[in-house]
C-alpha positions as CSV (number, residue, x, y, z in Angstrom):
1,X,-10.0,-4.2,11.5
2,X,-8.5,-1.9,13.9
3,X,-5.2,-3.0,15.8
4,X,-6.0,-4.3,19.2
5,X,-4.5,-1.8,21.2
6,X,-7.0,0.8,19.7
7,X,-9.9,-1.8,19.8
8,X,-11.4,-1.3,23.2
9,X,-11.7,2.4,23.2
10,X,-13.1,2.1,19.0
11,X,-15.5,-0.7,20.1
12,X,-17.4,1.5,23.6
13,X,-18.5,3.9,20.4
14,X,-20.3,1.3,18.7
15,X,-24.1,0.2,19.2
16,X,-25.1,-3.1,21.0
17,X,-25.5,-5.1,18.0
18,X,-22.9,-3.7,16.2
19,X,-20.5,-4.4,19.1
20,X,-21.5,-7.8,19.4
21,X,-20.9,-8.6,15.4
22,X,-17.6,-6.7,15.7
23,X,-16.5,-9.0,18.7
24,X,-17.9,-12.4,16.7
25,X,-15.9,-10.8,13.5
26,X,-13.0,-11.0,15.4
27,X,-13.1,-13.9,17.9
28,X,-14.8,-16.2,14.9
29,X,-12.1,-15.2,12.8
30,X,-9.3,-15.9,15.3
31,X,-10.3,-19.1,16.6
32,X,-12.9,-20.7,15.1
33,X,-16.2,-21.4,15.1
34,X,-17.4,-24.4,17.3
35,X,-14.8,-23.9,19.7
36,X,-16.2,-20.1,20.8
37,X,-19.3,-20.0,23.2
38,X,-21.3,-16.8,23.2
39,X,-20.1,-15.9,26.5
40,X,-16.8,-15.5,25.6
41,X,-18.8,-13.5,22.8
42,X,-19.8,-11.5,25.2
43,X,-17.0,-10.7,27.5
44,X,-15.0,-9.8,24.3
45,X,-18.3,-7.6,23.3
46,X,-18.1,-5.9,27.0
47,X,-22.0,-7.2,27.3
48,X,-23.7,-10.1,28.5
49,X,-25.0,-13.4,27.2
50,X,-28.6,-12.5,27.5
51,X,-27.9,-9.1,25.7
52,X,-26.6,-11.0,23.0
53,X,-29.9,-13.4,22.7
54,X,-32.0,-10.0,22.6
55,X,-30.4,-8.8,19.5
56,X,-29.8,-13.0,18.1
57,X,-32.0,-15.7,18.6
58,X,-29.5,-18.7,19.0
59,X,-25.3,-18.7,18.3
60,X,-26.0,-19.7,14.6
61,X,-28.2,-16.5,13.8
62,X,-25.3,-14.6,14.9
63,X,-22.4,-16.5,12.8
64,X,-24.8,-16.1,9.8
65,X,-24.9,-12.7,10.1
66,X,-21.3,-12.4,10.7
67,X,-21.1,-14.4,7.0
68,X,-24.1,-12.4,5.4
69,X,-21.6,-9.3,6.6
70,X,-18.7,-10.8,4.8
71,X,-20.7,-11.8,1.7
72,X,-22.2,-8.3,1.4
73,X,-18.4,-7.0,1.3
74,X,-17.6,-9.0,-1.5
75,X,-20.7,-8.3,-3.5
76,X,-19.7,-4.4,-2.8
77,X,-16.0,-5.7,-4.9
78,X,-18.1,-6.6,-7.7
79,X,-20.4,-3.2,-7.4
80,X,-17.0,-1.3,-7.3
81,X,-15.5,-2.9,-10.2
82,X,-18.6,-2.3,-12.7
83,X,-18.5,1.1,-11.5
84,X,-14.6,1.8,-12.4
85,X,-14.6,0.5,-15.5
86,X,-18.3,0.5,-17.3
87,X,-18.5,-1.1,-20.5
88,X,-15.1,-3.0,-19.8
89,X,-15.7,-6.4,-19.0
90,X,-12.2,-7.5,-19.0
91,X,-11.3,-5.0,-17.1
92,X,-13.9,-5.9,-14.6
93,X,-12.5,-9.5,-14.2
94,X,-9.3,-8.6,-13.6
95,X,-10.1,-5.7,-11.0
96,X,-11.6,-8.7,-9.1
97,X,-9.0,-10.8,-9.6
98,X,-6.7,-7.9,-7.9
99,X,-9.3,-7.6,-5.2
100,X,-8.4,-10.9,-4.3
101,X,-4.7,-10.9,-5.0
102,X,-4.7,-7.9,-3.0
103,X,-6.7,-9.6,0.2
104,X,-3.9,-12.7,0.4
105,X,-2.0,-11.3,2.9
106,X,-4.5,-11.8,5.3
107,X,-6.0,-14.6,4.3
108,X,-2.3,-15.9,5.4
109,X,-2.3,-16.2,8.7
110,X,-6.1,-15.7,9.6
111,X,-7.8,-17.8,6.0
112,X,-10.5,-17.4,4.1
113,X,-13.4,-16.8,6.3
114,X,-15.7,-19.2,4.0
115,X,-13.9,-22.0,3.6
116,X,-12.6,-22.0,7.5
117,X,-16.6,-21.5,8.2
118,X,-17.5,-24.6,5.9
119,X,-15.0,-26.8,7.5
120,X,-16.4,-26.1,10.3
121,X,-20.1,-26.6,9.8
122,X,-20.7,-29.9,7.7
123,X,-24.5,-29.4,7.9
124,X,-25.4,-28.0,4.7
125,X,-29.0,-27.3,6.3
126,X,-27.2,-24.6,8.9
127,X,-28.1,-21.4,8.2
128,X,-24.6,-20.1,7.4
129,X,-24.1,-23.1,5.1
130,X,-27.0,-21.6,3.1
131,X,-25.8,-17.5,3.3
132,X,-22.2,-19.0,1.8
133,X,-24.0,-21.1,-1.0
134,X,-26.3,-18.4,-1.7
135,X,-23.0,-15.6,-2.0
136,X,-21.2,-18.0,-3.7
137,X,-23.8,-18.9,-6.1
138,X,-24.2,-15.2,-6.6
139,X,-20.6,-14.6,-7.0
140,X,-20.4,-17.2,-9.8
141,X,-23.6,-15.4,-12.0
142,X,-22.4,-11.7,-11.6
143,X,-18.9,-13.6,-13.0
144,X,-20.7,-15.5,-15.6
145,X,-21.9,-12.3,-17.1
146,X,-19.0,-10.2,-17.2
147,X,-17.7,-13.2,-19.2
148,X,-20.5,-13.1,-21.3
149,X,-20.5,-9.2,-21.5
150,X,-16.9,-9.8,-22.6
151,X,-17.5,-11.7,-25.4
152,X,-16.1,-14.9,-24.5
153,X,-17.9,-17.6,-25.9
154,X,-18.5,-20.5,-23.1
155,X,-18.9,-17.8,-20.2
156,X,-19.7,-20.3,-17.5
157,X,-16.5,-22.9,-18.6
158,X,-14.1,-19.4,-18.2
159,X,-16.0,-18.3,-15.2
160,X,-15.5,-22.1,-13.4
161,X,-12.1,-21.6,-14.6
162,X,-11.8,-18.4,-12.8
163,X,-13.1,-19.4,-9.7
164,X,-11.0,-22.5,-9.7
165,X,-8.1,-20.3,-9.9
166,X,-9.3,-17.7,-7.1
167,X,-10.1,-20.0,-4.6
168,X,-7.3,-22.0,-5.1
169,X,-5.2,-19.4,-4.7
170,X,-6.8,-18.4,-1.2
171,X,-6.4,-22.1,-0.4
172,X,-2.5,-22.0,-1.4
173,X,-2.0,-18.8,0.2
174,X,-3.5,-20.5,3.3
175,X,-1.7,-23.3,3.6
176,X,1.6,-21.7,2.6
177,X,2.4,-24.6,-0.8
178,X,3.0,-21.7,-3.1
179,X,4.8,-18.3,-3.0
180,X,4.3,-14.9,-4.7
181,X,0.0,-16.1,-5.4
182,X,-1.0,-13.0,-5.3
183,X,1.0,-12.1,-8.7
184,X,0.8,-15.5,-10.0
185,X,-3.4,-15.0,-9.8
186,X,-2.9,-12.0,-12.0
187,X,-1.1,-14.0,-14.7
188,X,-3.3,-17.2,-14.4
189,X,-6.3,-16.0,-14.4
190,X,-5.2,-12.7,-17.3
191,X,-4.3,-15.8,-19.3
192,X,-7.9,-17.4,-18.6
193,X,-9.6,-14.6,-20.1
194,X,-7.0,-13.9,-23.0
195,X,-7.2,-18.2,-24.2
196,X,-11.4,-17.8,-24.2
197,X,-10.9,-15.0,-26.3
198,X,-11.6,-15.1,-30.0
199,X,-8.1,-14.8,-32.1
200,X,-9.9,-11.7,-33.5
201,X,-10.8,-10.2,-30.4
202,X,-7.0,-10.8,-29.5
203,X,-5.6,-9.2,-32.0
204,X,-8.3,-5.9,-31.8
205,X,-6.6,-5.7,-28.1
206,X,-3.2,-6.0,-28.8
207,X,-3.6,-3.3,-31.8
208,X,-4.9,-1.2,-29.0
């Protein structure tokens, strides 16, 4: 996101609809989700309510597109990851884990835009309920198989494990109840992936 003071000047370059999610990125992010009405949307977008309604049906269409945006950037981690280190499932884990670890620092004073947006929206029959289960459920397969892929043999019990420890961490982070999380991710969930191991596996890494 670009600093405010640049913002105005970076935002009159954008189209409509692009303008209008980059304002509802923002302004969701900031303050909430109930508490924002789309003309406040609007005025931050430099457009108008009815504008807004051409290019999004009703408030929710637009925060689940704001979430689908969101999702589609982590799914791009995962793409990135594979890409850097083909073959290497470990590796692959613990690139996302980074990912992550490396993303904390924001998540400290703004929080995880997921969890905030659940809070937020109890009504697992909203649209943006359904884009977070779908990412998440989609998030926890592509896990799963680099799991699988490395050789660890209850994929699905590390991956929970994983996940347990990545979103706890976010949580933590959030909440400010533990310091350094970023580099204590690392070593929890390095650890995850070294105990699911086979001993011989181990021992083939170590003689690496």
């Amino acid at each position: 996101m670009a600093s405010t003071a640049r913002r105005p000047s970076r935002v009159a370059k954008l189209p409509p609809r692009e303008r209008i999610l980059d304002a509802a990125e923002e302004i969701f992010q900031s303050e909430g989700i109930q508490r924002v009405g789309v003309q406040a949307i609007a005025e931050r977008a430099a457009t108008t309510k009815m504008a807004i309604y051409r290019h999004f049906e009703t408030k929710d269409a637009l925060v689940a597109e704001w979430l689908r945006i969101v999702a589609a950037d982590y799914q791009a981690a995962f793409d990135r990851v594979e890409a850097e280190y083909p073959g290497r499932p470990r590796e692959q884990i613990l690139a996302m884990a980074r990912f992550i670890a490396e993303g904390l620092p924001a998540i400290s004073h703004r929080g995880c835009p997921f969890i905030n947006s659940i809070a937020e929206l109890p009504d697992r029959s909203h649209p943006a309920r359904q884009v977070i289960e779908s990412h998440k459920a989609l998030q926890t397969r592509r896990l799963v198989g680099m799991c699988a892929e490395a050789g660890l043999p209850d994929p699905e019990q590390a991956a929970a494990e994983i996940t347990f420890a990545l979103e706890g961490a976010q949580v933590s982070t959030q909440n400010g109840s533990i310091d350094q999380t970023g580099d204590r991710l690392m070593r929890i969930v390095e650890g995850i992936v070294d105990r699911h191991r086979s001993p011989l596996d181990v021992s083939r890494a170590g003689a690496d």
